[in-house]
N, C-alpha and C positions, 0 to 999 in steps of 0.2 A: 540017330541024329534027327530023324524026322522029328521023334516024341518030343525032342529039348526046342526046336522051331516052333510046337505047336502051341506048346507051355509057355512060351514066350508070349507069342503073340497073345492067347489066352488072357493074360499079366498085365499086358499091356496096352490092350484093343477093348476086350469084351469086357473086363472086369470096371474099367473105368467106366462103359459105354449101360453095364449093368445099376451102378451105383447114381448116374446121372439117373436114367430114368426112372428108379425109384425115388429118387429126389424129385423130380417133377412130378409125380402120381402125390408124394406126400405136399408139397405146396400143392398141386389142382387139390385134395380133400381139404386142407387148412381153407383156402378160398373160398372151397362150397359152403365150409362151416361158417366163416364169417359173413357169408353171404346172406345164409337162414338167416343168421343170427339178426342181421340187419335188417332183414324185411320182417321178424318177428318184432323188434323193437319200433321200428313203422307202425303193423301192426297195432301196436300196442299203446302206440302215441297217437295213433289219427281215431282208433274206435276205442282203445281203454281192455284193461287186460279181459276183457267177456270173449275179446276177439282172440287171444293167444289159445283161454279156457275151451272156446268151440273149436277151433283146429287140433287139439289134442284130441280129445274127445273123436273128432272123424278119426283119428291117425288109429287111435286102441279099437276102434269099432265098438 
């Protein structure tokens, strides 16, 4: 009786409680990407793309 309580809750509790916070872990990386993305395009509109060209270049070493 216990096993079929446990499963329940399991079902019920953790599994929704698991699938939320993989949904926020995936919006927080969507966010960070847009985020680069936008300070690359800054970047790239206040100095011109030499500025995107030198940040790669650090990043591959």
């Amino acid at each position: 009786m216990n096993s079929i309580i446990s499963e329940k809750r399991f079902a019920f509790v953790a599994l929704p409680l698991l699938l939320a916070t993989l949904a926020l872990f995936y919006v927080l990386g969507a966010a960070a990407l847009f985020a680069e993305a936008a300070q690359a395009h800054h970047d790239i509109a206040r100095h011109g793309r030499s500025a995107l060209v030198s940040d790669v270049i650090e990043i591959r070493g």
